[in-house]
N, C-alpha and C positions, 0 to 999 in steps of 0.2 A: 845667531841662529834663533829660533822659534821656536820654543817648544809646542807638543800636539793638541795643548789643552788652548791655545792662543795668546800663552803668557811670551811676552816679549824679554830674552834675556840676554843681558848686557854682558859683556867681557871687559870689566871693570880694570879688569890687571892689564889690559892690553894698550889702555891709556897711555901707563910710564913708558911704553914703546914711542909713541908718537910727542914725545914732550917736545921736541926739533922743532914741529911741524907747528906754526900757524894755528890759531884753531879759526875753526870754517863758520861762518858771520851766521848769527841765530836765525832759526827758521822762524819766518812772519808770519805770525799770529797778530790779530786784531779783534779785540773784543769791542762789538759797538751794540748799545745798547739806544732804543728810542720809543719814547712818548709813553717811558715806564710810570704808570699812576697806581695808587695804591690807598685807598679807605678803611678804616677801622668804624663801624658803628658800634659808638656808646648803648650800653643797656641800663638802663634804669636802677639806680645804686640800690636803695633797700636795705635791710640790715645784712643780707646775704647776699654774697661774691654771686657771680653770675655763672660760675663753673668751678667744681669742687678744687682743691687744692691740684692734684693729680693731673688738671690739666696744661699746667706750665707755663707756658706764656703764649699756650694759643687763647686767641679770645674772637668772640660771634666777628666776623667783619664780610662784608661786601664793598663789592666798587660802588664808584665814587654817585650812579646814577640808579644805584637801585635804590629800589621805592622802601622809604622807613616804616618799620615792622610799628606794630602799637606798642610795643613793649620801650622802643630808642626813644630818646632824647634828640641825638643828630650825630649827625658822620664826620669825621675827623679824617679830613686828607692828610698820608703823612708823605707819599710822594705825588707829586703834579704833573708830570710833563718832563719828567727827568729825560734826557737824551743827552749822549756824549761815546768815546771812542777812546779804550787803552792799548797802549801796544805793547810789544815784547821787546823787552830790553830795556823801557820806562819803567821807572816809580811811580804811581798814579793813587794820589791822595783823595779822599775824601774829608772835608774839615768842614764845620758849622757849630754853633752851639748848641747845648742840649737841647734836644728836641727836634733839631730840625733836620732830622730825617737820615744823617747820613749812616746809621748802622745798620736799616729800613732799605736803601738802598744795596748795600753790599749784600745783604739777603737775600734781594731780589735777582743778584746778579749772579751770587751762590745757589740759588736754586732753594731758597729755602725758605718762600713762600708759595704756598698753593696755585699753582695754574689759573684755577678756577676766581683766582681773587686777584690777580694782577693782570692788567693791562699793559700794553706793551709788546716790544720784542727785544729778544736778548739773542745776539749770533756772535758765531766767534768763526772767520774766517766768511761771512757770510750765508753761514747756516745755521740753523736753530741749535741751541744748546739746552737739551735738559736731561732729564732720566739718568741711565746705565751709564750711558757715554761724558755726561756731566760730571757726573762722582767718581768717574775713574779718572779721567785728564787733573783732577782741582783736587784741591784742599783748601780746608778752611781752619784759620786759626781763632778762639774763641779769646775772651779780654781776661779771663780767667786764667793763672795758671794754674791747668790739671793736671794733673804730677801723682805718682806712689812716691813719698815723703822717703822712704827707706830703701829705695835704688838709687846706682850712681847713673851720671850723666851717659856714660856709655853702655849702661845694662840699660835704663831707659830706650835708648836710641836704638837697641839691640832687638829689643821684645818688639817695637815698631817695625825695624824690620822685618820680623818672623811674620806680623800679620802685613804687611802691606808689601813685600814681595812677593812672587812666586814662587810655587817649591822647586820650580828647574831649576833657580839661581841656586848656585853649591854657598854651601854654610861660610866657607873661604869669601867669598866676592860678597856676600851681604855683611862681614865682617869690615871688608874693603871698604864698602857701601859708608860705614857706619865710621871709620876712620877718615876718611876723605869730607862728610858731613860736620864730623867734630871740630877737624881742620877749619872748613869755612865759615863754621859760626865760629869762631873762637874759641873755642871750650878745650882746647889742649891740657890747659891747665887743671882743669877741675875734669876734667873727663873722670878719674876715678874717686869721686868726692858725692855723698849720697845726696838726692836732692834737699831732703830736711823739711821740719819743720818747723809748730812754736815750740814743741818737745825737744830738737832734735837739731842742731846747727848744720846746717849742709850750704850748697851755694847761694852766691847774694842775688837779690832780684833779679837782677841785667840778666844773670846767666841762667837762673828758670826761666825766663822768658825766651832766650833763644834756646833753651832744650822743649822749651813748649813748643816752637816754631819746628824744629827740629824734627818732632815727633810727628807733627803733618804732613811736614816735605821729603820726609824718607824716601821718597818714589819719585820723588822731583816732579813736582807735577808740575801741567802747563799753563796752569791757574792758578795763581795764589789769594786769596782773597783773607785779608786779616782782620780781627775788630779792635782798634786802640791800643797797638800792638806797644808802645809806650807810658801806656798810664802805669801811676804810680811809681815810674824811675828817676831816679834822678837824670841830671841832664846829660853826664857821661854816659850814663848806661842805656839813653835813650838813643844818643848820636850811635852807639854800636849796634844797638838793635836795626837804626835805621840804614845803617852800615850794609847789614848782612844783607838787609831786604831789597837793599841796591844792586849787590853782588849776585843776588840769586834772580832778581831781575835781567841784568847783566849773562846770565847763561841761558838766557831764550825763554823766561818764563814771561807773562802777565803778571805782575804786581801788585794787586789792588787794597788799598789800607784807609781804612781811618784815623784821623787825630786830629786831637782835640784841640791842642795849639803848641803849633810846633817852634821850637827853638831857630836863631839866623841862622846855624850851622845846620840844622835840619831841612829848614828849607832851602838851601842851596843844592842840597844832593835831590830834593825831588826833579821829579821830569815832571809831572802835568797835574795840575789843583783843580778841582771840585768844590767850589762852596755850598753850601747849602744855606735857607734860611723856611724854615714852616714850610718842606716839602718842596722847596722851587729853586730854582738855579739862578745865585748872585752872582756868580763870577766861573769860566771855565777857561783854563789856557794855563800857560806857561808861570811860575814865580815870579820870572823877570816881570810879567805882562803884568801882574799887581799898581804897580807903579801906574803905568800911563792908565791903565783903566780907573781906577782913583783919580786919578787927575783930570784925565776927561770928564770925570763926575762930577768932577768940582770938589772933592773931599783929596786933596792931594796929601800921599805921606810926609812925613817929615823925611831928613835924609838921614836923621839918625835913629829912625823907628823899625824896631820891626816890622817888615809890610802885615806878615801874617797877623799879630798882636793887634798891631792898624785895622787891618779888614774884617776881623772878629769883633773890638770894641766897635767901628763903624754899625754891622751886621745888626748888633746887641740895642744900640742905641735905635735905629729904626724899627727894629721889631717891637718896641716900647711904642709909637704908634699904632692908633686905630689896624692903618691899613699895612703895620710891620712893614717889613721889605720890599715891598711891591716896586718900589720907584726904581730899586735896584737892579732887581728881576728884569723889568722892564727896558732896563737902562742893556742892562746886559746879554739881550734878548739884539736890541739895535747896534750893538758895541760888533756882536760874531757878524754879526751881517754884514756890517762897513768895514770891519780892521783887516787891512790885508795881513797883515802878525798871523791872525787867528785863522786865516783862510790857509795861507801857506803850511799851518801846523797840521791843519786837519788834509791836506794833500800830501803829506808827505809820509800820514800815517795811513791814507787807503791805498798809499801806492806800494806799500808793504804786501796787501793782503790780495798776492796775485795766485798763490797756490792754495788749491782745493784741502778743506781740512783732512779728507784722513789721509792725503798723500803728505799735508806736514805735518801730523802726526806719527807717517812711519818715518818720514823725515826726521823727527827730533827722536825715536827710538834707535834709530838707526845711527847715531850720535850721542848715545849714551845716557838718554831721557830715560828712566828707571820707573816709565807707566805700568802700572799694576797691568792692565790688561790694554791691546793692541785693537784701535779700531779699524785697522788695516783690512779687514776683512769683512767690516760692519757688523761684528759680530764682540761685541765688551762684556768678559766675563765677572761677572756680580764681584765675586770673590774672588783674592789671591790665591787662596788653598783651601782645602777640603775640610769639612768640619771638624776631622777626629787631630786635624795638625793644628787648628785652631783651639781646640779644647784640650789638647798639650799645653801649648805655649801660653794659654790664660793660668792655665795649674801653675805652670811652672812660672811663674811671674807673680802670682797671688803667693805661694809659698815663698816666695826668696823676701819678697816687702815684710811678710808679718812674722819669718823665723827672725828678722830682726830685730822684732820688737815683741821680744819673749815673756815681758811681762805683761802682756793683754791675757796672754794663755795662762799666765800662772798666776793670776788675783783672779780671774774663773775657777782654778782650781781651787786658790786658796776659800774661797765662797762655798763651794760643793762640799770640802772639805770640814769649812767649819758648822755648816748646816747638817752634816753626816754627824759631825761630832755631837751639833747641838742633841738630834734628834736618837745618837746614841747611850748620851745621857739620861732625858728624859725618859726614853719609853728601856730604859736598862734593864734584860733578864724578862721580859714578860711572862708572865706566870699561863698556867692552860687552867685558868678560872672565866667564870662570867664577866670579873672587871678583868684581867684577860683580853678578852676579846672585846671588849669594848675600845683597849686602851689600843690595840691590833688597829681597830677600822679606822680610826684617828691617826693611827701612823701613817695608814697606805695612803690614806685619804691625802693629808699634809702632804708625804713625799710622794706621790704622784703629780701632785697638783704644784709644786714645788718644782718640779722640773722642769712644766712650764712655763713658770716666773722666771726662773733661773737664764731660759733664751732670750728674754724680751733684749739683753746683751746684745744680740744680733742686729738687731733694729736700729740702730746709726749706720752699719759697714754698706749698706745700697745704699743709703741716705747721704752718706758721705763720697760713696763711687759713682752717684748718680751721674754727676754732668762727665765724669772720665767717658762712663758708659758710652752716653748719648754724642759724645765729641767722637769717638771712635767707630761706633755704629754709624752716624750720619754719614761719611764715605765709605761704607762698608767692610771697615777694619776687617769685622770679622759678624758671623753671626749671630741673632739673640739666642737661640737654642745650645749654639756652643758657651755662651755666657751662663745661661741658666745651666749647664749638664758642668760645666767646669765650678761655678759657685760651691754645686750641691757635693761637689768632689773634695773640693776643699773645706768644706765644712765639717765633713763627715770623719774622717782622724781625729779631732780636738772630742767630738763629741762620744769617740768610744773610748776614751781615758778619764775623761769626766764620768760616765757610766761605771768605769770601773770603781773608779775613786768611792763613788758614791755607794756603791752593792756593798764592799768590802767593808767600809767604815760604818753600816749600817745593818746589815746582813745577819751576823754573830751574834752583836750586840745586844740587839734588840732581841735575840732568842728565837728567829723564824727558824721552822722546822725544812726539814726533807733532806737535808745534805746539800750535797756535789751537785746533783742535778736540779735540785729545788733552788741555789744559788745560781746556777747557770740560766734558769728562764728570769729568775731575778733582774740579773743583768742583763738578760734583754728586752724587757720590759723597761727599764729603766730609760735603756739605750732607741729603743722605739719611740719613746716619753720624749726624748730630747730630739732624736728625729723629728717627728711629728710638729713639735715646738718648735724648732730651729724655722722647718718651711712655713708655717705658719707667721712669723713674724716678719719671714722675709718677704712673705706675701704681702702682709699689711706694709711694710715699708715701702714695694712701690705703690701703694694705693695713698700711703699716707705718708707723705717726702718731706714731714716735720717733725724732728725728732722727738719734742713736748708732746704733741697733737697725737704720735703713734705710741708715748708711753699711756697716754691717757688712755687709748682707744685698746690697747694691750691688755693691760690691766681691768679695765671693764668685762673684755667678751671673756680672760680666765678666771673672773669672778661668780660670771654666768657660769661657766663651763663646771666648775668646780659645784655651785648651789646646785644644779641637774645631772650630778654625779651619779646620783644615787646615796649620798654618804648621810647628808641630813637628812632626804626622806625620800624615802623604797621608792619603784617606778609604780608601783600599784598606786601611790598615794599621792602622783601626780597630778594634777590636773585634765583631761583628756586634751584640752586646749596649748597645753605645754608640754605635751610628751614629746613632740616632735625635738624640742630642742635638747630632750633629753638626749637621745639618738645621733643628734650631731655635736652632743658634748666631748671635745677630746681628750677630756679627765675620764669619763664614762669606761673605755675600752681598757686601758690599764690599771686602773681602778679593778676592774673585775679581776681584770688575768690575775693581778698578784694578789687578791681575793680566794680565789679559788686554788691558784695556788700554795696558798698559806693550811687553807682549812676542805684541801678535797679528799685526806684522806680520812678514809673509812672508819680506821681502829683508834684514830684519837679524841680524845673526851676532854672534851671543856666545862663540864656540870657536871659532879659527882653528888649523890643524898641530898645532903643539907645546903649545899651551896646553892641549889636552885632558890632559893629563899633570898640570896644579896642582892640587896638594892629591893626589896620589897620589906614593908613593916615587919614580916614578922623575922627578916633579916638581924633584926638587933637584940631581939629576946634571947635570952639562956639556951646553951645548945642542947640542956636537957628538953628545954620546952619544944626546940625545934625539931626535935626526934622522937616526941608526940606527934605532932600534926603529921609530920611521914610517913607515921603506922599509921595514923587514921585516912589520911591520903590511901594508902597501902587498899584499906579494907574496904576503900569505897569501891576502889577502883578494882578489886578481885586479886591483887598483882602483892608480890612482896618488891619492895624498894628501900632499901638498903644505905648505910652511910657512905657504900663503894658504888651503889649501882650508879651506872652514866646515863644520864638524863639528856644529853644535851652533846652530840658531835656535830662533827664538823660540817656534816652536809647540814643538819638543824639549821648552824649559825648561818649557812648559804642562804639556803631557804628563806629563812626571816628575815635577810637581807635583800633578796630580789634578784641576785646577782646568776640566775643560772641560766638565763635565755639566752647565751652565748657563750661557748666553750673558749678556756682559757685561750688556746692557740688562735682561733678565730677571731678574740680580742688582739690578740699580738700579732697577727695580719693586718688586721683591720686598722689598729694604729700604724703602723708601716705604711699601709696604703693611704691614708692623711698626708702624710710627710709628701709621698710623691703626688697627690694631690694638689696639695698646696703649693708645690714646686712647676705644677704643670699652669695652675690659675697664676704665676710671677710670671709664667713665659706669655700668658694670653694677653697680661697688663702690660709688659713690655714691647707685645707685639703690637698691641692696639693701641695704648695710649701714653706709647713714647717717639714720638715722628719728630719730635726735633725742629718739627716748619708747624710756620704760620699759617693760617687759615685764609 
């Protein structure tokens, strides 16, 4: 059945019904792609990148005929002329040496270079494949594995579900989903074993890699497209990976992968090779076809070499000429044209591609294809689910990885804690004197500005989730706005127990006045402070995706932030040129609030008589002498003043401070609105300058 929104849902259980039965030969799909070229122009090196950090690994490029800017050097083809044909049901490798082009190619076949900058055309049954319709049928797996370290293999595979089904599928069949997936990657065993990290022992390589694999194919797509889905395994763990990716070819998908040099036993289970060499096509056909095309070269394998090992060192050792591979290319270019091998392979793969894509599209739905969304209708809906079940299931998958790894939150605490403690020693009992209130603006000052430093903490956790992100976004797991509104959700718990920690252990201590309610805006001044800080950093972490580079750059603007507080010098005594950054200072607002908080009331006296004289010369003379100059004081001024009378309240100390051009509570908005601020400018750099594709 179908659900209303055009999510296609499958009756997963109804499977085991039919186990008797045959299963029905995969629906023909054919991915042919021809006369894919692609240029990257060089920009003129300089002491500075030619695009700040932020921008990833887009970089300036045009095709291969456009006219070089003043600024290039020269333009670097990194595909040529690429042309060839995958099917469904084949393994279909891409192999070359570094460089030459083949992880450029499955980009392009992924859809993950700019329109605008590739030539060519890529169809899959015959018709264009990009957009909406591209990122729902495919997945793509990255050479990374990106993994939460502190989930297992089947809560991993679980949360995958949540975003890359549908909500019509019942919680029961995406569970199915997710069982039946475990099964054919092999992951039985470790299914309830966390993924782990260098902290944390969880599974061996082989089997991150196929729960990474896992994580993209949850929906079964009808495109697979992988990047060096073996590196770094050893050779067991690589034959299984290459294993699965057989198997899953085998159920009517498109298969498409790169490697980098694959094992005899590897290459046996491929169906169809791609080599590549600087952009251009060495060899295309079958493993077997290795052999006689070397030999017709005149470079014949041995008969106890690896072909693959053989046709890479071949590859390597011409590319060390002037004119690299070319003789190859060229060789190989005459080899498709004459070899009847080669002609008969590629007729037996269009003779597949007789039905219309979206009618084998509902064809492979309608067989148990678990496509996010149904192009049956020409109509592919972006998303599996609605944003507020998307911004659940981030929550609840951000808390299950980091409650288990409880000491992140509690060496946070233990820091707030013991900075509480420091600063409840030092500023111990404050007195209501003139050093008083000096020793007062120094406190708020420090801890205000201290709770800012205290987030720069935050500042690896995007840094570190970055490519999960961007892997998950690129087929539209889920949305960037449910990303940013679930972050700031989870964020926000840790930082009102730190808040607390910190009021409490400092609050008393230190001797601030007003009670119950004077400690309550305490604590949310505090908690606005780490608000405010937490978005802040998070902002700079997508702006700045280098953990060194963003503590440097942290540290800087709160050093700013703090110098234009007002704390070392009034806003009167600004510069007019520099007031502005006063005002965007976000020490500035909570600085005040608990400023005026401390000292707004009326009937308390911090300068009584003779104390007006501390810290001034005549501050150290005999208190007889200083109770002259009071009565002479007295008698200038008409006024009797006293060794009781109050010289000096709390509005005074405001006053002399600057601090009154905004009311306490208007500060503690105003901080709060930073926080979401800075939480809204993480969604614009996410939105804008995280696309994932090539230029």
């Amino acid at each position: 059945m179908a659900a209303a929104s055009g999510h296609a849902v499958i009756d997963i259980d109804a499977a085991g019904n039919d186990a008797a039965k045959p299963p029905p030969p995969p629906v023909p799909y054919v991915l042919n792609f021809t006369d894919l070229s692609y240029s990257v122009r060089k920009v003129g090196g300089g002491l500075f990148p030619a695009c700040l950090p932020s921008c990833g690994s887009s970089n300036l490029v045009a095709s291969a005929d456009a006219p070089p800017s003043s600024g290039s050097r020269h333009t670097k083809t990194l595909l040529d002329g690429i042309s060839g044909e995958a099917c469904a049901g084949e393994l279909f490798a891409v192999m070359g040496a570094s460089g030459s082009g083949k992880s450029t190619l499955v980009d392009a076949l992924a859809g993950r270079i700019s329109r605008d900058s590739l030539r060519g055309s890529v169809t899959l049954n015959g018709e264009p494949l990009h957009g909406r319709r591209l990122r729902a049928i495919s997945a793509y797996v990255m050479q990374d594995d990106l993994l939460y370290p502190m989930l297992t293999v089947r809560e991993t595979l679980l949360f995958a579900a949540e975003f890359r089904l549908p909500r019509a599928l019942s919680p029961e069949r995406k569970r199915a989903r997710v069982d039946a997936l475990v099964d054919q990657l092999g992951l039985s065993r470790a299914a309830d074993t966390i993924i782990g990290d260098e902290s944390h022992r969880g599974v061996s390589g082989g089997e991150r890699r196929r729960v990474s694999i896992g994580t993209d194919i949850i929906h079964d797509p009808i495109l697979l497209f992988l990047d060096e889905p073996t590196s770094g395994l050893d050779s067991a763990s690589a034959f299984m990976v290459v294993q699965v990716l057989r198997r899953i070819a085998q159920s009517g998908s498109v298969v498409i992968m790169t490697i980098h040099q694959p094992s005899a036993r590897i290459l046996g289970i491929l169906d169809r090779l791609l080599l590549l060499s600087r952009g251009r096509t060495v060899y295309a056909g079958t493993p077997a076809g290795l052999k006689p095309f070397f030999s017709e070269f005149g470079a014949p394998i041995p008969d106890n070499e690896n072909p693959a090992e053989f046709a890479l060192d071949t590859i390597r050792e011409y590319e060390r000429q002037p004119d690299g591979a070319a003789a190859l290319a060229d060789f190989n270019a005459k080899w498709q044209s004459n070899s009847s091998s080669a002609s008969l392979e590629l007729k037996d793969c269009k003779l597949m591609s007789t039905m219309p894509l979206e009618l084998a599209i509902a064809e492979s739905v309608s067989r148990g294809k678990l496509v996010a969304g149904s192009a049956v209708n020409g109509s592919v809906p972006t998303f599996a689910n609605p944003p507020w079940t998307e911004v659940w299931v981030l929550i609840k998958r951000s808390f299950t990885n980091t409650r288990r790894m409880p000491e992140l939150f509690f060496m946070r605490l233990g820091t707030i804690l013991v900075t509480g403690f420091i600063f409840a020693t030092i500023f111990w009992r404050l007195d209501d004197t003139p050093r008083g209130v000096q020793e007062r603006l120094g406190f708020f000052a420090m801890g205000m500005s201290t709770m800012f430093y205290v987030c720069a903490d935050a500042l690896p956790v995007f840094v570190q989730e970055r490519h999960i992100y961007l892997r998950e976004t690129a087929h539209n797991a889920y949305r960037r706005v449910s990303y940013v509104l679930a972050n700031a959700v989870v964020a926000f718990p840790p930082l009102v127990l730190l808040s607390l920690a910190f009021a409490v252990t400092t609050f008393w201590a230190v001797g601030l006045a007003g009670g119950g309610s004077s400690f309550l805006f305490f604590f949310l001044t505090v908690l606005a402070s780490f608000w405010a800080g937490s978005g802040f950093v998070t902002f700079l972490s997508a702006v700045v995706p280098h953990v060194m580079l963003g503590y440097t750059v942290v540290v800087a603007i709160l050093a700013y932030f703090l110098l234009f507080s007002g704390f070392f010098i009034t806003r009167a005594r600004i510069p007019i040129y520099w007031k502005w950054f006063h005002y965007l200072s976000l020490v500035k607002y909570p600085y005040q609030a608990v400023m005026q908080n401390e000292f707004g009331g009326a009937a308390r006296c911090f300068s009584r008589g003779v104390q007006m004289f501390d810290g001034s010369p005549i501050g150290s003379l005999p208190e007889a002498v200083k109770m002259k100059v009071l009565e002479a004081i007295s008698n200038t001024l008409g006024t009797s003043i006293t060794a009781d009378t109050c010289v000096t309240t709390g509005a005074d100390v405001l006053a002399m401070q600057a601090v009154m051009d905004i009311g306490k509570w208007k500060c503690l908005l105003i901080t709060v609105a930073w926080g979401f601020f800075f939480r809204a400018l993480f969604y614009v750099v996410l939105r804008v300058g995280s696309k994932n594709k090539r230029k």
